[in-house]
Structures are given as C-alpha cells and as structure tokens.
N, CA, C and O of each residue as an XYZ file, in Angstrom:
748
protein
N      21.118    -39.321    -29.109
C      21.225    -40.762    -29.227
C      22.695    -41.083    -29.497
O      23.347    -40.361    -30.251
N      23.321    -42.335    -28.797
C      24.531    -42.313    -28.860
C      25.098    -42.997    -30.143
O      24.204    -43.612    -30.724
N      26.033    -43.060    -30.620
C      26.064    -43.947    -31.770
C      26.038    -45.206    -32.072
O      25.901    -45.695    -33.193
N      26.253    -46.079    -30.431
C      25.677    -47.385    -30.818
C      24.505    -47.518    -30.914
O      23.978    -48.147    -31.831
N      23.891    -46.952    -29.993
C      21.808    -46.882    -30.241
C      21.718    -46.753    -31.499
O      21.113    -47.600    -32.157
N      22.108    -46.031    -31.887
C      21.839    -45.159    -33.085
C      22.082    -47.242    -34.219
O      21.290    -47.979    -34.806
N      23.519    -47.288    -33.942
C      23.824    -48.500    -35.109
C      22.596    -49.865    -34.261
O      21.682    -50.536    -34.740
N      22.875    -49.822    -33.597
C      21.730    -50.767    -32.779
C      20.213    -50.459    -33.745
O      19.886    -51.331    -34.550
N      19.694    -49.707    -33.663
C      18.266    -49.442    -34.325
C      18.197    -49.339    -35.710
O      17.119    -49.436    -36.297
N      19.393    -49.126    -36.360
C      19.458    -49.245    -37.666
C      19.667    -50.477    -38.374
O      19.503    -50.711    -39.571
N      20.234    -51.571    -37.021
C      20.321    -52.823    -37.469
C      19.322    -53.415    -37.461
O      19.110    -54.225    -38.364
N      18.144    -53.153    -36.183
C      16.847    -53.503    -35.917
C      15.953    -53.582    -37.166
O      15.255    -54.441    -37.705
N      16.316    -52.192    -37.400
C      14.785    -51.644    -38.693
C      15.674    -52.683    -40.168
O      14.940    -53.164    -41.032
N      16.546    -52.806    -40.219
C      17.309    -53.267    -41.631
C      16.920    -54.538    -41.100
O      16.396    -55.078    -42.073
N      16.858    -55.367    -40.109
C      16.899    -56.617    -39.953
C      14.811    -57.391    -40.122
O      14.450    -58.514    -40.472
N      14.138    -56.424    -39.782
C      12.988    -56.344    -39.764
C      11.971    -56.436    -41.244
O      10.986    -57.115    -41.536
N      13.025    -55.059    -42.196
C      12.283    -55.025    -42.820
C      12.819    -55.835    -44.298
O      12.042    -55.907    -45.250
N      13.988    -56.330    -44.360
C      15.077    -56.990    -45.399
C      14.386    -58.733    -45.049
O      14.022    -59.549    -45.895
N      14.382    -58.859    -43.867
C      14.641    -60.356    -43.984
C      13.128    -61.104    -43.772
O      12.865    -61.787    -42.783
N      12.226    -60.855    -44.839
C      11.157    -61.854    -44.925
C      10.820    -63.219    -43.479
O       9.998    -63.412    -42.583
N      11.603    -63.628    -43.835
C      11.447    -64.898    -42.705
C      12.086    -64.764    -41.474
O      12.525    -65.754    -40.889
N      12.181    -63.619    -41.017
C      12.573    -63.691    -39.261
C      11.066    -62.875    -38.441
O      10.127    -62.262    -38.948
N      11.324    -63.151    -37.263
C      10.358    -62.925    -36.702
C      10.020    -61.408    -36.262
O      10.798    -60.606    -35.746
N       8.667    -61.221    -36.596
C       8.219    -59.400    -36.394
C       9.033    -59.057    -35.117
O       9.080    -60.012    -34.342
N       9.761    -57.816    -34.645
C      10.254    -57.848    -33.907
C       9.701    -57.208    -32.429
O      10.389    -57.117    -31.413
N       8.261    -56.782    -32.574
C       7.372    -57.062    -31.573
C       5.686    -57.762    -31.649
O       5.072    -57.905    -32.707
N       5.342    -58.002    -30.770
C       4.009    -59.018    -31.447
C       2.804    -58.489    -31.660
O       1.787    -59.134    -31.404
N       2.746    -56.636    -32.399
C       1.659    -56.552    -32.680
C       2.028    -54.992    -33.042
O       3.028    -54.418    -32.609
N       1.013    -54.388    -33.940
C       1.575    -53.078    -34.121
C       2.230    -51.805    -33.205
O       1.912    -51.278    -32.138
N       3.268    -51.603    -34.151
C       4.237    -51.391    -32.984
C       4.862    -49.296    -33.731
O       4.708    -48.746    -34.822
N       5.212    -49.056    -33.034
C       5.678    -47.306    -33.768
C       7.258    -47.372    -32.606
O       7.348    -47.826    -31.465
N       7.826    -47.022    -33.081
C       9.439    -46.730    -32.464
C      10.170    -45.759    -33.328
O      10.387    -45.843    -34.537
N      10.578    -44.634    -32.320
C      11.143    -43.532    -32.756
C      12.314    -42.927    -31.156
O      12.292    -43.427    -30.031
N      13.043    -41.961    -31.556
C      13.764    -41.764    -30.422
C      12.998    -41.381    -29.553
O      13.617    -41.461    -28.492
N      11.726    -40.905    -29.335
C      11.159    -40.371    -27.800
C      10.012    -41.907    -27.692
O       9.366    -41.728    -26.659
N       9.706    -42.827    -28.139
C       9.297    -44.077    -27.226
C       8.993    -45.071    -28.161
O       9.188    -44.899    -29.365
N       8.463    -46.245    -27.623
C       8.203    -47.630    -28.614
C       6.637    -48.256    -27.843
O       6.144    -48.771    -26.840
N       6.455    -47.883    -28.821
C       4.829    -47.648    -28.456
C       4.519    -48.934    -28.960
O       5.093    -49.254    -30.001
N       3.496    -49.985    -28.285
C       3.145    -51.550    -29.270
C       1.784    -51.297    -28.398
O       1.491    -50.825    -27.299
N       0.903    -52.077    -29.892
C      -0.300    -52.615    -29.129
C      -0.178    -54.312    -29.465
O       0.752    -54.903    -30.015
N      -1.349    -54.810    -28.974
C      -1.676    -55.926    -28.807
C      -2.764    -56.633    -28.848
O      -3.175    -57.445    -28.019
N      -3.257    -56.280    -29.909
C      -4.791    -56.746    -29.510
C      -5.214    -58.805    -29.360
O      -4.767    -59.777    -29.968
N      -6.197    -58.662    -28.307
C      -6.321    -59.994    -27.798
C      -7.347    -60.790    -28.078
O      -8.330    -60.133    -28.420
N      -7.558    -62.205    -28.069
C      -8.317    -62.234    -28.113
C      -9.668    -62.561    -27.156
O      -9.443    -62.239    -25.989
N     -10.869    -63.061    -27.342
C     -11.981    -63.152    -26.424
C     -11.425    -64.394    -25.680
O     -11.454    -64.369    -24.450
N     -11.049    -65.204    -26.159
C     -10.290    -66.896    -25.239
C      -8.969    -66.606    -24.039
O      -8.856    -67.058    -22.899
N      -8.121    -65.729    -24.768
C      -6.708    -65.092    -24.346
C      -7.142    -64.987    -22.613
O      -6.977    -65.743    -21.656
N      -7.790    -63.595    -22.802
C      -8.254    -63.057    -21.925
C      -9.422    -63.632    -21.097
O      -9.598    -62.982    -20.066
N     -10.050    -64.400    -21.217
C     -10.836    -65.332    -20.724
C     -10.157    -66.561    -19.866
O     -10.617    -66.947    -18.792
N      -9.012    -67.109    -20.490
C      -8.194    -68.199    -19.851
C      -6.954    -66.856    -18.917
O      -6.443    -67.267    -17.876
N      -6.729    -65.935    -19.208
C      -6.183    -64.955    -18.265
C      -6.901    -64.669    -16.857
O      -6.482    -64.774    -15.704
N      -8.129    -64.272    -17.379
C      -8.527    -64.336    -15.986
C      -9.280    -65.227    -15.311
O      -9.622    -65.064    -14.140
N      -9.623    -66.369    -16.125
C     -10.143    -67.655    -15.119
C      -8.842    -67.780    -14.379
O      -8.806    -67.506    -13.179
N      -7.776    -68.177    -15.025
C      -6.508    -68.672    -14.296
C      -6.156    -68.137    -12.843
O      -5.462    -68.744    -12.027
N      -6.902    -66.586    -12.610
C      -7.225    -65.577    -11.224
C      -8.023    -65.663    -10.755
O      -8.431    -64.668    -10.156
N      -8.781    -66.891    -10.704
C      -9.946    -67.091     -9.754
C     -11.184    -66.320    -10.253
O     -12.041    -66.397     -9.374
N     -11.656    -65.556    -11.387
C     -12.474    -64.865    -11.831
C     -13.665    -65.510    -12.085
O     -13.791    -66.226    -13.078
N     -14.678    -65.304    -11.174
C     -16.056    -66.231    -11.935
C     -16.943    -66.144    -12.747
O     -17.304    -64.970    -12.819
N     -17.497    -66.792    -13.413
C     -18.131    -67.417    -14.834
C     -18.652    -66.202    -15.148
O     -18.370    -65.930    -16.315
N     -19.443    -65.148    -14.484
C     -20.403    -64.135    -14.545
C     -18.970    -62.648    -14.898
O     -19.281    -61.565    -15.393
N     -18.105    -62.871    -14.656
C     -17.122    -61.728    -14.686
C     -16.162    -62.427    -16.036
O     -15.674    -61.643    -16.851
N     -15.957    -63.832    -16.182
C     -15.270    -64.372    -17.831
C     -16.845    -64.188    -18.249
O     -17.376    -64.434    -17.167
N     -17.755    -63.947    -19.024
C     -18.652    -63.502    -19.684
C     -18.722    -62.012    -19.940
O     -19.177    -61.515    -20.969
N     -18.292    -61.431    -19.041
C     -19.056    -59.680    -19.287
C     -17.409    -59.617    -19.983
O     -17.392    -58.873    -20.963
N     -16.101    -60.225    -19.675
C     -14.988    -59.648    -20.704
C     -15.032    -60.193    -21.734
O     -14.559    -59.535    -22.660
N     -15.550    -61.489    -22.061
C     -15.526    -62.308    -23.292
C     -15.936    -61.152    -24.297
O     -15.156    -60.961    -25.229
N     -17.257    -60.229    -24.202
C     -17.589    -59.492    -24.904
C     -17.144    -57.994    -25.326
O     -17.771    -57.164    -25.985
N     -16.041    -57.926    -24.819
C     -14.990    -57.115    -25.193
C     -14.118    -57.013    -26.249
O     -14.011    -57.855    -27.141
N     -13.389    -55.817    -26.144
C     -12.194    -56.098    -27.198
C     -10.971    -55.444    -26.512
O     -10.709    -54.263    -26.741
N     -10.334    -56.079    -25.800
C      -8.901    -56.241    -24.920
C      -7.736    -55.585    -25.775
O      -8.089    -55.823    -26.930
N      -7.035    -55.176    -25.809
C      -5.808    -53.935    -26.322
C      -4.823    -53.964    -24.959
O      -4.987    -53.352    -23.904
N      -3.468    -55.117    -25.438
C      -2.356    -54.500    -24.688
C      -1.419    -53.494    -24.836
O      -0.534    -53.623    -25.681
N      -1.480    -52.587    -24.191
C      -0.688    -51.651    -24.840
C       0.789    -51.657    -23.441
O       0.786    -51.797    -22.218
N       1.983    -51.400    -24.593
C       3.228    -51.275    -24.193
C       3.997    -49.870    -24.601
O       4.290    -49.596    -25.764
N       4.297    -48.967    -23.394
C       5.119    -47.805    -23.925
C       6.297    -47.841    -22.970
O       6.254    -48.111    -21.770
N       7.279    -47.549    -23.648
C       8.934    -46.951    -23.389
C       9.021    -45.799    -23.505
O       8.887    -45.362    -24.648
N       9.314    -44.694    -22.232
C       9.850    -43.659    -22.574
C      11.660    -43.690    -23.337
O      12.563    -44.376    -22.856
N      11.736    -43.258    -23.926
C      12.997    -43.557    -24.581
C      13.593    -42.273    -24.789
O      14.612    -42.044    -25.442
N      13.029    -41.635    -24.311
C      13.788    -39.599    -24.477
C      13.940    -39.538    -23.070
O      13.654    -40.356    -22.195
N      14.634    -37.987    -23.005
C      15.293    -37.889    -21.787
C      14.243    -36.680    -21.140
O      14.681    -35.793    -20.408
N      12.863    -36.780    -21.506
C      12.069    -36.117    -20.693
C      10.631    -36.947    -20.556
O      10.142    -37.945    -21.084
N      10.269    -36.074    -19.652
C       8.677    -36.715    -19.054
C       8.000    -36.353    -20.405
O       7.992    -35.427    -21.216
N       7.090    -38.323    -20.100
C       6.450    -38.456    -21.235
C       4.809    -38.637    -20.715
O       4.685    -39.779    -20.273
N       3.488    -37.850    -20.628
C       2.576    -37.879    -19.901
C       1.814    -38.821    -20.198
O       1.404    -38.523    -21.320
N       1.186    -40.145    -19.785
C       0.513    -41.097    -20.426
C      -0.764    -40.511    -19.760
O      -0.801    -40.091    -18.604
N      -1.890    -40.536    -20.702
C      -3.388    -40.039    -20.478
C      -3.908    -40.824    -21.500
O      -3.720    -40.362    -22.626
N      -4.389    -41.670    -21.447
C      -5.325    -42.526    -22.506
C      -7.145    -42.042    -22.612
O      -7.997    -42.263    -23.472
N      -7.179    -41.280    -21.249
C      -8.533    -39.817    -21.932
C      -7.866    -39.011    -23.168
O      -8.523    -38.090    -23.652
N      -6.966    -39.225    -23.542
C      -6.919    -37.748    -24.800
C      -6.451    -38.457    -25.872
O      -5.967    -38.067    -26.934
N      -6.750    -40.003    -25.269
C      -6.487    -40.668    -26.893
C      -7.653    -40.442    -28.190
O      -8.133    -41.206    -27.352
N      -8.095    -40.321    -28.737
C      -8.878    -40.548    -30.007
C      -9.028    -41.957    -30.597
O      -8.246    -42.470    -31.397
N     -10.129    -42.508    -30.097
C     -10.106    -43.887    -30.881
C     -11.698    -44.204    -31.769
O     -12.831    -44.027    -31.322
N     -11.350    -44.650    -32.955
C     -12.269    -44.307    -33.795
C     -12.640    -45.679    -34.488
O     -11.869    -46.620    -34.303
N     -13.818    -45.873    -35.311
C     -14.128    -47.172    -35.947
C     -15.130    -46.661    -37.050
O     -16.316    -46.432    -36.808
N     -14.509    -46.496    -38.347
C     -15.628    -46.248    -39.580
C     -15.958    -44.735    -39.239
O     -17.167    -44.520    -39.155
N     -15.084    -43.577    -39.012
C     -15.075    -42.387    -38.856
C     -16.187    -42.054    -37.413
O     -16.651    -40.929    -37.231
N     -16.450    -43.094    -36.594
C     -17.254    -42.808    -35.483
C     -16.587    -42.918    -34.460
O     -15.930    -43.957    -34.393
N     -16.474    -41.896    -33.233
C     -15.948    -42.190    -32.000
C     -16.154    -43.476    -31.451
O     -17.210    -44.077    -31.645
N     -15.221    -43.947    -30.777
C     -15.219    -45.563    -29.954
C     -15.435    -45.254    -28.080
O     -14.316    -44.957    -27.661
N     -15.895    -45.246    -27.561
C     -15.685    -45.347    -26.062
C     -14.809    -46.362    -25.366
O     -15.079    -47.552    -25.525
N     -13.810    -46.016    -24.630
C     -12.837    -46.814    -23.879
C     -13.882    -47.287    -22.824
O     -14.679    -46.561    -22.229
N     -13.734    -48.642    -22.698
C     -14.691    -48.974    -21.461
C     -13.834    -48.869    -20.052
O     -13.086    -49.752    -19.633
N     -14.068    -47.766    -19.493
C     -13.087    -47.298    -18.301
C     -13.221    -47.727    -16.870
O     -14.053    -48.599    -16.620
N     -12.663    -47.333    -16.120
C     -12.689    -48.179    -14.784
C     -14.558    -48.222    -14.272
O     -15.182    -49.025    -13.578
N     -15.036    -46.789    -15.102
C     -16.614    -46.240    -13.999
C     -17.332    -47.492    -14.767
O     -17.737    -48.392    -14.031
N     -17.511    -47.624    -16.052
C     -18.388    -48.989    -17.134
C     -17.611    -49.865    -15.836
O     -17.989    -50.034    -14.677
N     -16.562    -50.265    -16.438
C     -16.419    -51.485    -15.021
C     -16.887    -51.538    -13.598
O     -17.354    -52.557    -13.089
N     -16.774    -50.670    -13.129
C     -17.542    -51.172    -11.551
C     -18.994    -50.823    -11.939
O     -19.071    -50.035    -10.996
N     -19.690    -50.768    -12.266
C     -20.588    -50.932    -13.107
C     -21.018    -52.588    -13.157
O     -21.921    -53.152    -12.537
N     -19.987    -53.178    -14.172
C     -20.532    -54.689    -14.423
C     -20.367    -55.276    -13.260
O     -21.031    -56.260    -12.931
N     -19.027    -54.471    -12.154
C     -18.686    -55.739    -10.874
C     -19.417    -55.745    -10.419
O     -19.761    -56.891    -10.130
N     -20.316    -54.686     -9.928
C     -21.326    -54.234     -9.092
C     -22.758    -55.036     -9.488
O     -23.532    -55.482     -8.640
N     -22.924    -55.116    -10.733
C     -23.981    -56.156    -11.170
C     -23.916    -57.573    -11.045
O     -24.838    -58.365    -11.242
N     -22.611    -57.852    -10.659
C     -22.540    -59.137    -10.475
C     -22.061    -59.430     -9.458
O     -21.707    -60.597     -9.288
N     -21.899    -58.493     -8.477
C     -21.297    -58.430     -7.112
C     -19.923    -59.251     -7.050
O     -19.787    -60.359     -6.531
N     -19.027    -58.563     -7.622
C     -17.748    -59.560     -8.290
C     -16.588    -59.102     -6.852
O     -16.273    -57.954     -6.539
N     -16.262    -60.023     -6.371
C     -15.519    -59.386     -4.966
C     -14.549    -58.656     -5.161
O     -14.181    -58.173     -6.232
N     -14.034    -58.529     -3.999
C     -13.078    -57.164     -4.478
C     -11.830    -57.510     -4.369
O     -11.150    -56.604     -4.849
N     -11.007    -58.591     -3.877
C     -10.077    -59.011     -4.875
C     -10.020    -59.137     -5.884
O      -9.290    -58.298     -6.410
N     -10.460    -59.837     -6.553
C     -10.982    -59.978     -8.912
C     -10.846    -58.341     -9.006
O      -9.945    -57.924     -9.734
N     -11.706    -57.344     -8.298
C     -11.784    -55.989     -9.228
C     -10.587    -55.265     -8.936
O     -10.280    -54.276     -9.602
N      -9.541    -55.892     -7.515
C      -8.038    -55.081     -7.642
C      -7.083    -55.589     -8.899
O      -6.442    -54.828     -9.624
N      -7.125    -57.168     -9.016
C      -6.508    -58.212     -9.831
C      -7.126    -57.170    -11.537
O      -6.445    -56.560    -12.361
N      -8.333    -57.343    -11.473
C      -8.505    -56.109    -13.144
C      -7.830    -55.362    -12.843
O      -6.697    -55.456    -13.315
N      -8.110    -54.247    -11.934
C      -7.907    -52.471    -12.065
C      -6.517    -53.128    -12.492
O      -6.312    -53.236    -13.701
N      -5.364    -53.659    -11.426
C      -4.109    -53.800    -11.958
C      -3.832    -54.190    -13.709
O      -3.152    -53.371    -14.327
N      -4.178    -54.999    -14.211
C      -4.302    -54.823    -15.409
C      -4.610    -54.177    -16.586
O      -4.446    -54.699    -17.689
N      -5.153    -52.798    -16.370
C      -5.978    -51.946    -16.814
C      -4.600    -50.883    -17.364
O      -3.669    -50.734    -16.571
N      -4.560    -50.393    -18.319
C      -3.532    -48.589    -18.615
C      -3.615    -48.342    -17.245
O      -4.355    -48.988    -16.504
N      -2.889    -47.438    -16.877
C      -3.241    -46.532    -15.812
C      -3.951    -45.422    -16.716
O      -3.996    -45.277    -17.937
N      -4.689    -44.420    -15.251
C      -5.314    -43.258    -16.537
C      -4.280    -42.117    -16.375
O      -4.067    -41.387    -17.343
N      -3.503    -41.884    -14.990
C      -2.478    -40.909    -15.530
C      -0.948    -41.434    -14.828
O      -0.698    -41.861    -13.701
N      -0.166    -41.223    -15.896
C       1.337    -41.450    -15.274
C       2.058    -40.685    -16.032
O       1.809    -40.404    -17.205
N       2.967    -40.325    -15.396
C       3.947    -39.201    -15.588
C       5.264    -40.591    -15.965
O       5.515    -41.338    -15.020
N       5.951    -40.823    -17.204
C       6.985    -41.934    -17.621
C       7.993    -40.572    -17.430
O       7.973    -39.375    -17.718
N       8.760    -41.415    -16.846
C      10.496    -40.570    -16.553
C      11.117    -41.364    -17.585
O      10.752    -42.456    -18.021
N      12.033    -40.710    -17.889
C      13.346    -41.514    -19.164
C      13.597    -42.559    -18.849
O      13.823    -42.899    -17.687
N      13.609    -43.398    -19.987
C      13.954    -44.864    -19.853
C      12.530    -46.089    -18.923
O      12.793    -47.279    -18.749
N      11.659    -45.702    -18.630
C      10.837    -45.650    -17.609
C       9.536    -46.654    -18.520
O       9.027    -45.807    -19.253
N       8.824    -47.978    -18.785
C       8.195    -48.952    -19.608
C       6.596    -48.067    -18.873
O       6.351    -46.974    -18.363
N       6.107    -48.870    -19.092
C       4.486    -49.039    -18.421
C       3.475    -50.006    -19.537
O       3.798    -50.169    -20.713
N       2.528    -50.446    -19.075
C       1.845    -51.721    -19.725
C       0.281    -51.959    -19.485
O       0.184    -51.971    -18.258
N      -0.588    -52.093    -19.855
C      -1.613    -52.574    -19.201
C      -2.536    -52.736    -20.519
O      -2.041    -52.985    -21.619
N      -4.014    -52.561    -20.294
C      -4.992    -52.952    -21.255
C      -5.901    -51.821    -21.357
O      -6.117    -50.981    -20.484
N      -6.503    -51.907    -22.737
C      -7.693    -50.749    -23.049
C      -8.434    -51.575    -23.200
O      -7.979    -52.695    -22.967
N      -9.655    -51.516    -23.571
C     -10.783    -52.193    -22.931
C     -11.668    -51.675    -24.514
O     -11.469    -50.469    -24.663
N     -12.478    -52.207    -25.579
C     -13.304    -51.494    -26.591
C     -14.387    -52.288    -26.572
O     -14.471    -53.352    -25.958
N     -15.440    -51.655    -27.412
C     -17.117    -52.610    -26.849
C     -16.232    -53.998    -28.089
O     -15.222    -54.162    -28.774
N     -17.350    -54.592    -27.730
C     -16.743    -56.260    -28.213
C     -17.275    -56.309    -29.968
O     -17.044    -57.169    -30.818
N     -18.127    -54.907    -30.074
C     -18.691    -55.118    -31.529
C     -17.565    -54.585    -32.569
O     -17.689    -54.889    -33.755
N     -16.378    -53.728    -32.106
C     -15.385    -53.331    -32.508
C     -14.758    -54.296    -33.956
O     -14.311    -55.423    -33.744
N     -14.777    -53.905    -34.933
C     -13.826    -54.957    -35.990
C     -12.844    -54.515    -36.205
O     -11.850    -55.197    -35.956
N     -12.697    -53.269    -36.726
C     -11.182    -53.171    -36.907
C     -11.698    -51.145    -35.906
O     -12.801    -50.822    -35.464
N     -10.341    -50.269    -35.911
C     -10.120    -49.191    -35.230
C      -8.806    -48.604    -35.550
O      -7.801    -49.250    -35.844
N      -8.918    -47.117    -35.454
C      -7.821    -46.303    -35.260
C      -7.525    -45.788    -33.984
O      -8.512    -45.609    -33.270
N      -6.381    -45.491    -33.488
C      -6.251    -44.942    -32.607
C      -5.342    -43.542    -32.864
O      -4.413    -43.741    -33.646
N      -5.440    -42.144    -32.345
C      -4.984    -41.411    -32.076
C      -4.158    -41.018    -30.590
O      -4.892    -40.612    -29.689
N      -3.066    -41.090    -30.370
C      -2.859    -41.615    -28.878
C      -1.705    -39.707    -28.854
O      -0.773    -39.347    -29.574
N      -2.226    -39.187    -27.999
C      -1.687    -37.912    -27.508
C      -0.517    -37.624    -26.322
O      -0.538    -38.042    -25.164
N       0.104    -37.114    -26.711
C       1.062    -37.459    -24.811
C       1.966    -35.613    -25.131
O       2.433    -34.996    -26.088
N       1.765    -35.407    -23.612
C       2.311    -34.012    -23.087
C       3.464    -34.376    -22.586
O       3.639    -35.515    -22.153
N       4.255    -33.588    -22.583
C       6.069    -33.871    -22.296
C       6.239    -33.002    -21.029
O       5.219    -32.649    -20.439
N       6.996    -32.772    -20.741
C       7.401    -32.117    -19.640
C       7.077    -32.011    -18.369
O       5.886    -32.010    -18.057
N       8.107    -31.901    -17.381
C       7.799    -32.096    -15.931
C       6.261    -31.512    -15.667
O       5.307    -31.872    -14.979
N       6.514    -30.502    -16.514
C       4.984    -29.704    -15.822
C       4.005    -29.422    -17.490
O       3.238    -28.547    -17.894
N       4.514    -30.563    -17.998
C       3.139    -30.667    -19.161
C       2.882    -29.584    -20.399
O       1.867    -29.208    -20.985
N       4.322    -29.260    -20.512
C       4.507    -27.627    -21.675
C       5.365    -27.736    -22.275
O       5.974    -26.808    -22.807
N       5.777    -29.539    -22.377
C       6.889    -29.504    -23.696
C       5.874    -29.549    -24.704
O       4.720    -29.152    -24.862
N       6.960    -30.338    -25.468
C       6.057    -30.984    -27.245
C       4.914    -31.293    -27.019
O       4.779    -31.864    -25.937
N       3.933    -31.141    -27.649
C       3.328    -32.654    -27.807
C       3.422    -33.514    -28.692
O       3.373    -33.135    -29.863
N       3.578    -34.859    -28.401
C       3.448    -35.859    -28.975
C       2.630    -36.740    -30.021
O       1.814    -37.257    -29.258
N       2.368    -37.181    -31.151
C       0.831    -37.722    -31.462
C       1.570    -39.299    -32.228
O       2.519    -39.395    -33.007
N       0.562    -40.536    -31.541
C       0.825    -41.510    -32.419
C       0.061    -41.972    -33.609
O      -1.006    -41.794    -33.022
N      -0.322    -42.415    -34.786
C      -1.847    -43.104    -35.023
C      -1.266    -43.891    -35.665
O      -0.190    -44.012    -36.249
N      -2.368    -44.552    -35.423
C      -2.346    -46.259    -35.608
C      -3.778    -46.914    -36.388
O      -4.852    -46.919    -35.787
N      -3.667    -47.350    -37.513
C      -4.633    -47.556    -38.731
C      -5.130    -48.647    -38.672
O      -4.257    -49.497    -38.497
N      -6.784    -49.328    -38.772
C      -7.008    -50.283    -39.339
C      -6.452    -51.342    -38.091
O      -6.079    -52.444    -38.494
N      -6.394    -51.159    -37.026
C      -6.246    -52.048    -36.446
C      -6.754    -53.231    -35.610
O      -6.997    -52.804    -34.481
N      -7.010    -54.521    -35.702
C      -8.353    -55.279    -35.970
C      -8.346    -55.936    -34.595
O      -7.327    -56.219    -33.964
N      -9.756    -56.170    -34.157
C     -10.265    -56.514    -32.597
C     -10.239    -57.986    -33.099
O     -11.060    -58.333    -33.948
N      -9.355    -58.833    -32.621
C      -9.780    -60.252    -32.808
C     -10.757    -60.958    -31.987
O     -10.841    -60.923    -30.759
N     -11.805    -61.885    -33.169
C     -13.266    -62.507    -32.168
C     -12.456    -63.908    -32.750
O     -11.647    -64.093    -33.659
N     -13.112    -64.785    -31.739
C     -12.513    -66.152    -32.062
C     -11.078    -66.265    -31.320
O     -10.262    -65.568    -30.717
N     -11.308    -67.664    -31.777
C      -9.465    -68.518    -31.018
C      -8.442    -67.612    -31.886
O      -8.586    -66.999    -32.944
N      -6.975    -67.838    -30.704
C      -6.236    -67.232    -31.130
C      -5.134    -67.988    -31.999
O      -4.670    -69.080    -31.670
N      -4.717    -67.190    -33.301
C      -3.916    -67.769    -34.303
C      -2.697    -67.653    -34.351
O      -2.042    -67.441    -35.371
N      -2.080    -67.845    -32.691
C      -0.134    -67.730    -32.802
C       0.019    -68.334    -31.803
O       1.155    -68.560    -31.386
C-alpha cells in the first residue's frame, strides 16, 4: 500500500470514527481492509418492490419478492491478486440455524409459477450476486442475496479463495446481527 492510500484510509477511519455527526461512510455494514471493502445493504420489502415495479415487473412477481429479505452486497478487490467471489461457501445463519440463499433454481421456480416472461427473469438474474467470479485487482462487483422474508436479524460468514488458480489465502469475512428490514424504509 502506497503511502498516500495508506494516509488516505487513516484519514477515512479517524474521520468516521472521531466525528459523531458526519455521515457513515458507506450505507450499511461495511468491513475494509487492504485486500477488499466488502458492504452490505440490507433492503427493504417497499425498496425493492418500487425497484422492480419501476421494470415493468407484474403484481404476481412484486408479491413473491415483497416476501423476501433483499441484501445488497458490494465488493472491491483492493489487493493485487484474484479474489474468488462464491456466495455457495458463504455461511449464513439466524439464531445458530443455517439460512438458505434463495438462489437462481427457488427463483425460476416462482417465475415458472407465475409464468413471469423472460425479460423480468433476465432484468432479476442481472441483479442477483453472480454465483462465480474471479475479481482481478482493483476490479468492484455488486448485486443481491436473496433470504426467506421470515429472516429478523442474521450472520453471515462470507469465504473467498485467492489466486489465479484458487491456492492462495483464504479469506473469511463475518458479519453479526445483521437485521432484514420489514416495513417502509427509514433514510
């Protein structure tokens, strides 16, 4: 890390955690270290409901997500090697019980029950984590996890393999207590 990064992030974390009244400096729990800057986002049932009406999504497809629990997640590779994103080898938990990611197969699943066309289910998939990407240095990626809608609060354990060919470090994030918002949103 060079030494302005270096004074750059030290001003970040001093500015974050000193000054009470400025603004969180991302909008939802967030982990930043030199190999990435990991944020989630959790959404709420309206958010995501006025998200995808706004895409032409009909009434029968804003119902089956309303009952969800939506998770944006944001990662930065920020090291100078491959960072493996696999959200199968995450660990996500609620009251010491495994959580199921509702994954692309649960989804075509509901499209299929509601015969939801197949523009709307490219317009989701695009929104969705990917399930595997290989992040090169410097390299973002973005999308959504998907949890059943009875979810209140959750941990996540989030795993990532390094290297071109998957035999560096591994990586581990966790993330505590982190709460599925039901109801309108409060920001």
């Amino acid at each position: 890390m060079t030494l302005k990064r270096r004074f750059a992030v030290l001003i970040a974390c001093i500015a974050a955690t000193t000054a009470g009244a400025m603004e969180k400096p991302y909008p939802g729990p967030f982990v930043e270290n030199p190999d990435f800057l990991f944020v989630l986002m959790p959404r709420t049932p309206e958010q995501m409901a006025a998200f995808y009406e706004a895409r032409g999504f009909p009434a029968a497809a804003i119902a089956r997500i309303r009952t969800t629990c939506f998770v944006t997640v944001h990662i930065e590779n920020r090291s100078r090697r491959v960072i493996w994103l696999e959200p199968d080898r995450w660990k996500i938990t609620s009251h010491g019980e495994i959580l199921p990611r509702l994954d692309d197969v649960y989804w075509e699943t509901q499209w299929d029950a509601i015969e939801l066309p197949q523009a709307n289910r490219a317009t989701f998939g695009w929104t969705q984590l990917p399930a595997v990407r290989d992040l090169q240095p410097d390299e973002p990626v973005g999308g959504n996890i998907v949890l059943p809608g009875t979810t209140a609060t959750f941990n996540l354990d989030a795993y990532f393999q390094t290297g071109k060919d998957r035999r560096g470090d591994l990586l581990m994030v966790r993330f505590e207590n982190i709460a599925c918002p039901h109801g309108e949103a409060t920001e």
